[in-house]
C-alpha positions in Angstrom: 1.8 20.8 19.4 4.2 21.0 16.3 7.6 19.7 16.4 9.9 20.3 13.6 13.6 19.0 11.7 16.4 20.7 12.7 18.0 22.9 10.2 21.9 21.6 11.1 20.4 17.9 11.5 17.9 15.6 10.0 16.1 15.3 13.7 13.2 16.4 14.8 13.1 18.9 18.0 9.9 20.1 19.7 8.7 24.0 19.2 7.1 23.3 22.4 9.4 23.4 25.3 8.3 24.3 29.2 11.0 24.6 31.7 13.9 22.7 32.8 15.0 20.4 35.2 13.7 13.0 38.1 10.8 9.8 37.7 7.3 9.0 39.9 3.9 9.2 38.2 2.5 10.6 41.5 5.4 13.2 42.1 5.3 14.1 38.7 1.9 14.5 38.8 1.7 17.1 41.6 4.8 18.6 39.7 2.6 19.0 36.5 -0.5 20.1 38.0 2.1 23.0 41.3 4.8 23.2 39.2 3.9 23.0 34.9 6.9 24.6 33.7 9.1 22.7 35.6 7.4 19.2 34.6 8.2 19.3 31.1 11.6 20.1 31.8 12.4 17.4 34.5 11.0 14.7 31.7 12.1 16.9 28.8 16.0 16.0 30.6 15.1 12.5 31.1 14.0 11.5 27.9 17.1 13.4 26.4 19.7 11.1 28.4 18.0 8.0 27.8 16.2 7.3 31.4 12.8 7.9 30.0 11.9 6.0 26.5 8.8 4.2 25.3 10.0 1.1 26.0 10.1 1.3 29.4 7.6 3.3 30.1 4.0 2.7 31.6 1.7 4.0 29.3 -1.1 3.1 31.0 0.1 4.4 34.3 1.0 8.1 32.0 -2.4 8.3 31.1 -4.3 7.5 34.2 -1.7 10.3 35.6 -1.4 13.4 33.4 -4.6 12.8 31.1 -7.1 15.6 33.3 -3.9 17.7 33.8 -3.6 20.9 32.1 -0.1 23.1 31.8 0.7 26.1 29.6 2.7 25.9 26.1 4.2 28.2 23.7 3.6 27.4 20.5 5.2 28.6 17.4 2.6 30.4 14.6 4.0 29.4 12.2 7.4 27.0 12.0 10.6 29.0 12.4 8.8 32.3 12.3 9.7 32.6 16.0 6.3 34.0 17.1 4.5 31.9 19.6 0.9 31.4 21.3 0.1 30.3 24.5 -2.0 27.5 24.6 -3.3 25.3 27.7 -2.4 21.3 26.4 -3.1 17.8 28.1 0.4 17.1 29.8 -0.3 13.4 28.4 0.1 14.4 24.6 2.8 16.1 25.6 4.5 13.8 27.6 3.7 11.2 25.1 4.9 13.3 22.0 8.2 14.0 23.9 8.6 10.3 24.1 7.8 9.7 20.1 9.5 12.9 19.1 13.0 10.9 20.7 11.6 7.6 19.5 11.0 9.0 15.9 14.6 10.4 15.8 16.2 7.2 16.7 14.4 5.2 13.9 15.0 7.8 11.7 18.9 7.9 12.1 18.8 3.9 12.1 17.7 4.1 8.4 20.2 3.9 5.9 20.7 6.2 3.2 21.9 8.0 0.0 20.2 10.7 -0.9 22.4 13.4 1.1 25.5 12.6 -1.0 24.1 13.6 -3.9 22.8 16.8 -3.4 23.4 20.1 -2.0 20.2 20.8 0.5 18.6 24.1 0.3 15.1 25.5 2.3 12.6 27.7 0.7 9.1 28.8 2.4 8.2 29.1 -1.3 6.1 26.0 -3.2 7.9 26.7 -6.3 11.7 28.0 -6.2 13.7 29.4 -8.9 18.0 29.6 -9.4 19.0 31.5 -11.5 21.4 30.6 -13.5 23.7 33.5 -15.6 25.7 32.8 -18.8 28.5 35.5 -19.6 28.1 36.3 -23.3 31.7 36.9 -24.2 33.4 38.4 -27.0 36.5 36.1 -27.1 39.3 38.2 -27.4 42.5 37.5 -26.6 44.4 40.9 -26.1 43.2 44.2 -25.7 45.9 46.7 -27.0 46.9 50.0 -25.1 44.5 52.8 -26.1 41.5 50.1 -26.8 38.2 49.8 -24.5 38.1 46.9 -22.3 35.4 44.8 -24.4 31.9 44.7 -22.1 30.6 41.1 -20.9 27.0 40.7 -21.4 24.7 38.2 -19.7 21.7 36.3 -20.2 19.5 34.8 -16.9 18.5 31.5 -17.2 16.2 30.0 -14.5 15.9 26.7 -13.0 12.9 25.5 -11.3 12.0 23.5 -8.7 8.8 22.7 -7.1 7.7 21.1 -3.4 5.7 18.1 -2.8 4.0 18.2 0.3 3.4 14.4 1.9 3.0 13.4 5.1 1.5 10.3 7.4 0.3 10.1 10.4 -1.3 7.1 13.3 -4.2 7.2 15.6 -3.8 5.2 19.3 -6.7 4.2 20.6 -7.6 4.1 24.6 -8.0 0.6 24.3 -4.8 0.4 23.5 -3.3 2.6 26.2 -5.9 0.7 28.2 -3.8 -2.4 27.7 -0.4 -0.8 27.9 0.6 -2.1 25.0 3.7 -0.3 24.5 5.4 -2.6 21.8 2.5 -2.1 19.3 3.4 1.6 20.1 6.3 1.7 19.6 6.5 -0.4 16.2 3.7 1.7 14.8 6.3 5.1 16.0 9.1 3.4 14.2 7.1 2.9 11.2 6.4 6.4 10.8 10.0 7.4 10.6 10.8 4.3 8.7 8.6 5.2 5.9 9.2 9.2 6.5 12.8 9.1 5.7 12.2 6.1 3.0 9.6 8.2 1.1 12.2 10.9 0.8 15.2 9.0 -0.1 12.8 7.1 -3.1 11.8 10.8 -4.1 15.7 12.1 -4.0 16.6 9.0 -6.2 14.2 9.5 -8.8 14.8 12.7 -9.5 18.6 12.8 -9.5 18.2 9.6 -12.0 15.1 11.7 -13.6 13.1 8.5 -13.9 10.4 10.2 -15.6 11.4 12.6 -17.3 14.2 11.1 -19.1 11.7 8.1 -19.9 11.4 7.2 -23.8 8.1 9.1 -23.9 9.3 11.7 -21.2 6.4 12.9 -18.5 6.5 14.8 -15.4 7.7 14.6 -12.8 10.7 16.2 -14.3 13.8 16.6 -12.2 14.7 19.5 -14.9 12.7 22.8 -15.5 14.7 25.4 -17.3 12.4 28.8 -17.2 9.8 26.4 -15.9 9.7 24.1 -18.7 10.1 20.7 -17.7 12.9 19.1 -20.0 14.3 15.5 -20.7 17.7 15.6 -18.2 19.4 12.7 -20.0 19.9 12.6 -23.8 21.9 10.7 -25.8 21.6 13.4 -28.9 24.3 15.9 -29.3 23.7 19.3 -28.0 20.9 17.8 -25.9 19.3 19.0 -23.2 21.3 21.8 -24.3 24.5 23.1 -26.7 26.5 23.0 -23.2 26.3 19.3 -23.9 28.2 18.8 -27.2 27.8 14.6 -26.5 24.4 14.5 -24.7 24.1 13.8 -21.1 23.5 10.4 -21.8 26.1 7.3 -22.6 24.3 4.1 -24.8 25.9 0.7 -24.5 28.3 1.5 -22.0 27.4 -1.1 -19.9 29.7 -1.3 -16.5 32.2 -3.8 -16.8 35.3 -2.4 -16.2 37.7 0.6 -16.1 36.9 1.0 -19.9 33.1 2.0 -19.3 34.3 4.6 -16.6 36.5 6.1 -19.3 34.1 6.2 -21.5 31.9 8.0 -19.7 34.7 10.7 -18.1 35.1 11.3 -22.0 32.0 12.7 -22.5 32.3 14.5 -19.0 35.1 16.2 -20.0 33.5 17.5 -23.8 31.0 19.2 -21.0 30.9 23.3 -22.1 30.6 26.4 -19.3 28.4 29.5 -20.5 31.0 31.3 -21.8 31.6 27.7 -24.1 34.5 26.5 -22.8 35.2 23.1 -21.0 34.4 22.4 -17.1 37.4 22.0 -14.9 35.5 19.0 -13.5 37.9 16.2 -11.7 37.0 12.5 -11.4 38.0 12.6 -7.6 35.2 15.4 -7.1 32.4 12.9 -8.6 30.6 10.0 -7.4 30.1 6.7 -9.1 26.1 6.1 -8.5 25.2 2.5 -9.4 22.7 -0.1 -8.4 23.2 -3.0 -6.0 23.4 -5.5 -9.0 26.4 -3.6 -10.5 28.3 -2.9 -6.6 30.5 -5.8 -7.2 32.4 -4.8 -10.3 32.5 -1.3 -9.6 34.0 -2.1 -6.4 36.4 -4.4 -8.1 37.1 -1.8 -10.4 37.8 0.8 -8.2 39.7 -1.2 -5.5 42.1 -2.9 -8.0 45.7 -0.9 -8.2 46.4 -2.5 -11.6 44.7 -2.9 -14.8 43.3 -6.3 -14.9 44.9 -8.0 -18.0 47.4 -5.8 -18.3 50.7 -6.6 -16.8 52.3 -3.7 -14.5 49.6 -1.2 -15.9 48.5 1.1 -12.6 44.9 1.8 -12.7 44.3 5.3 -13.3 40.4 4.2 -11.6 42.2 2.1 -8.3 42.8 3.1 -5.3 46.5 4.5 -6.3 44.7 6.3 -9.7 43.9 10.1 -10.0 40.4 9.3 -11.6 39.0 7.5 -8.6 35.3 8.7 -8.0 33.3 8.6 -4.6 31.3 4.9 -4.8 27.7 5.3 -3.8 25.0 2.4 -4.2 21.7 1.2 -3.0 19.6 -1.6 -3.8 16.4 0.9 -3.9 18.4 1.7 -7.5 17.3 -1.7 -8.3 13.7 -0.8 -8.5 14.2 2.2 -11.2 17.1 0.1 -12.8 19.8 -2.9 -12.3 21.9 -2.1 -15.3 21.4 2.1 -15.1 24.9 3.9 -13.8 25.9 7.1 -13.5 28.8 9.2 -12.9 29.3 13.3 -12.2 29.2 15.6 -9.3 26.1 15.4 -8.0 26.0 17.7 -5.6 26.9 20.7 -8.1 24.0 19.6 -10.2 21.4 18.6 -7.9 19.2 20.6 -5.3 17.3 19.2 -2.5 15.0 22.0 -1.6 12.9 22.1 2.1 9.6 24.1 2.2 8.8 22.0 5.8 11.7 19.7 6.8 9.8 16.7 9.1 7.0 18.6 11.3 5.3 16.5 14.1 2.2 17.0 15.3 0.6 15.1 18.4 -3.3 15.2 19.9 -4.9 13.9 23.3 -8.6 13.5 23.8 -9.9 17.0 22.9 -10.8 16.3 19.5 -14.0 14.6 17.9 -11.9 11.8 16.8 -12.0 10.4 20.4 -16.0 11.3 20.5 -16.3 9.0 18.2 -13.5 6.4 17.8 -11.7 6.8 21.4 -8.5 7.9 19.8 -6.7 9.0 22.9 -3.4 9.4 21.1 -2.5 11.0 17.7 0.8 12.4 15.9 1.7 13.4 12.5 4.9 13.6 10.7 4.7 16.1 7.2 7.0 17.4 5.1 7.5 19.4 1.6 10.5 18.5 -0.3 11.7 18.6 -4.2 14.9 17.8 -6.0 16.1 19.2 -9.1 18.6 20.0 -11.3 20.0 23.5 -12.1 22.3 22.6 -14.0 22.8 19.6 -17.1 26.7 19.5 -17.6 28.0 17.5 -14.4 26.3 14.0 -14.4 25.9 11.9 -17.2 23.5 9.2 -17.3 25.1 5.2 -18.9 22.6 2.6 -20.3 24.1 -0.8 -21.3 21.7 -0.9 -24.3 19.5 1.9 -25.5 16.4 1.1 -23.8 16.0 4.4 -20.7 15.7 2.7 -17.3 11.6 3.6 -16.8 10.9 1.3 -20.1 13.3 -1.6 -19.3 
C-alpha cells in the first residue's frame, strides 16, 4: 500500500482509504472481517483526532486481532494518476501503516528547517526537467518616428536543467518484536525515518543553493547549474562569469561578514546584475534573504537589528530594522558543515528550483512476503522520494568568502 506527500503540504496521506466512520480489538475485529469498508474508516477517524497513536496502542493485541483478516483496497497505479486496483491486504499493515503514516507526519513537522525559503517548489514526473529561459534580443532604440516600422524583437531560448535524485529508506519489524509489544522501539525507529527523510532533503536543498560542488576550486558535479545541460561553476569571482549577465561575477572575495559594510558590498555587485535585454535587475534588498551559517548568526543579527550605525553618531542604518535595505535573515547550523565563514545574499526563491518527481511515498508490508519466510519480518514500510534543486537563473544570489579559498576546499 503506497501513501504519498501532499501536493499543498509537506505530509504524507494514504492512497489507500476504505470507508468512514470507535476502539475494541474484538469489536473492531468483527467490524473488519462484517463490515471492511467501514473498519478503516472508524480507525482512519481515530487516528486523525488523536485517540488512536502508536504510543498508546497495543501492538501486540493489533496483531493477534487483524493479522488473518483480509478487507479490500483501492490502490493507486501509479501516484496521482488517479487510476486504482483492487487489492485484498492484511488489515494489520494497514492498520499499522495508518498509525506510522500519522506518526511519520508528526516527526516530520517537528524537524526544523530552511530549505523552503529559498526556493520556489515545482513537480515534474520527468527525471530530468528543463526551463527555459528567453532573452529578448533588442535593438535599443529610443524613438520610432511616424511613418517608421516598429523595430522586431528577437529571442534566443536558453535552457536550464535540472535533474532528480531518487533516495529513499526504509525499516523491517520483526514478530519478535510485535511479540513483545515493544512499541517505544517502534516508534523511535518510525521517527527516525522521517527524521532522516526530511534531513536528507534539507542537506540536499543546501548544497545545491550554496553549489558546494560545483562552485568548488576544481568544480565537479553535482552542479546546482546546467545551462543547455552543461553543468557550470554558479559562483565566480571573474567578471562576466558564469555569464556576461554578471558584469562582477556571482561571487564576492574578502568580504568577510562583519558589519553593515560587507552587506553593502555585496548589494553593490547585486545591483551591477544585467537582464537579457542588458539592462540592470529591479532587484530590492527587502525582497532577498541574508543566508549565513550559525557561526556568523550573531553579527548578522546585530547588524540587522541595530537602528543606527554602530560608530557613527545619529547615522540610521539603512540595514536595521528602520532601513530600506533590510533582507529576510535565514541560518542553520547544517551551513556549518559546508562552511562557517560562507554568506550569501539574493532572492533565492527567483533563482532556485526545488523540483518533485515523487514527493515522500510510503509503502508498508505484513507477512505475505519471503522476507517473513525467512527473517519473520511481520512489519515493513518505506519512505522514497525523487527530488533536485537547481538554478535557472545566475543574476539574483551572490555568493561572499572572507578570503579566496571556495567553501568545499576550506
Amino acid at each position: 500500500m503506497t501513501e504519498k506527500l501532499e501536493k499543498t503540504k509537506h505530509r504524507i496521506i494514504p492512497d489507500v482509504r476504505i470507508g468512514s466512520g470507535g476502539l475494541d480489538m474484538a469489536s473492531l475485529r468483527t467490524l473488519a472481517k462484517n463490515e471492511p469498508k467501514e473498519f478503516m474508516g472508524k480507525c482512519n477517524r481515530l487516528i486523525d483526532e488523536g485517540k488512536l497513536s502508536l504510543r498508546n496502542f497495543n501492538i501486540r493485541n493489533a496483531y493477534l486481532a487483524f493479522a488473518d483478516v483480509k478487507v479490500p483496497a483501492e490502490m493507486e497505479i501509479l501516484p496521482g494518476s488517479g487510476q486504482t486496483r483492487a487489492i485484498m491486504a492484511s488489515a494489520f499493515p494497514l492498520l499499522v501503516g495508518g498509525l506510522a503514516v500519522k506518526g511519520i507526519n508528526d516527526a516530520y513537522e517537528a524537524i526544523p528547517t530552511i530549505g523552503e525559503k529559498l526556493v520556489t517548489e515545482s513537480e515534474s514526473n520527468k527525471k530530468i526537467v528543463q526551463y527555459a529561459g528567453i532573452s529578448s534580443l533588442d535593438t535599443d532604440v529610443d524613438e520610432v518616428r511616424e511613418n517608421e516600422d516598429f523595430p522586431e524583437i528577437g529571442a534566443g531560448e536558453e535552457k536550464f536543467e535540472i535533474r532528480t535524485k531518487r533516495n529513499g529508506r526504509r525499516l523491517s519489524i520483526t514478530k519478535d518484536t510485535i511479540e513483545e509489544n515493544d512499541v517505544p522501539n517502534i516508534v523511535e525507529r518510525i521517527n527516525s525515518l522521517a527524521e532522516i527523510a526530511k534531513e536528507i532533503v534539507e542537506e540536499q536543498t543546501l548544497k545545491r543553493v550554496t553549489d558546494h560542488d560545483g562552485s568548488a576550486a576544481t568544480p565537479a558535479e553535482p552542479y546546482a547549474f546546467r545551462p543547455n545541460g552543461a553543468g557550470t561553476q554558479l559562483y565566480n569571482a571573474t567578471a562576466n562569469n558564469p555569464g556576461t549577465r554578471a558584469p562582477n561575477g556571482t561571487r564576492k572575495t574578502n568580504n568577510a561578514l562583519a558589519d553593515e559594510s560587507d552587506l553593502e558590498n555585496a548589494r553593490v555587485v547585486l545591483a551591477s546584475m544585467l537582464n537579457t535585454r542588458g539592462k540592470r535587475i529591479a532587484n530590492p534588498v527587502s525582497r532577498m534573504v541574508l543566508l549565513v551559517p550559525d557561526a556568523l548568526a550573531p553579527t548578522a543579527q546585530k547588524t540587522l537589528n541595530s537602528v543606527y550605525t554602530p560608530g557613527v553618531e545619529n547615522e540610521k542604518n539603512v540595514w536595521g530594522p528602520e532601513g530600506s535595505y533590510r533582507p529576510q535573515f535565514v541560518s542553520s547550523p547544517k551551513l556549518d558543515e559546508l562552511s562557517a565563514t560562507a554568506w550569501y545574499l539574493g532572492d533565492f526563491k527567483r533563482q532556485f528550483k526545488r523540483v518533485w518527481k515523487i514527493k515522500f511515498e510510503y509503502v508498508t508490508l505484513g507477512e505475505d512476503t519471503e522476507s517473513y519466510l525467512r527473517r519473520r519480518i511481520a512489519f515493513q514500510a518505506r519512505i522514497a522520494w525523487s527530488v533536485e534543486i537547481g538554478a535557472v537563473d545566475y543574476t539574483y544570489v551572490l555568493q561572499n568568502l572572507a578570503a579566496t579559498t571556495a567553501p568545499k576546499d576550506e
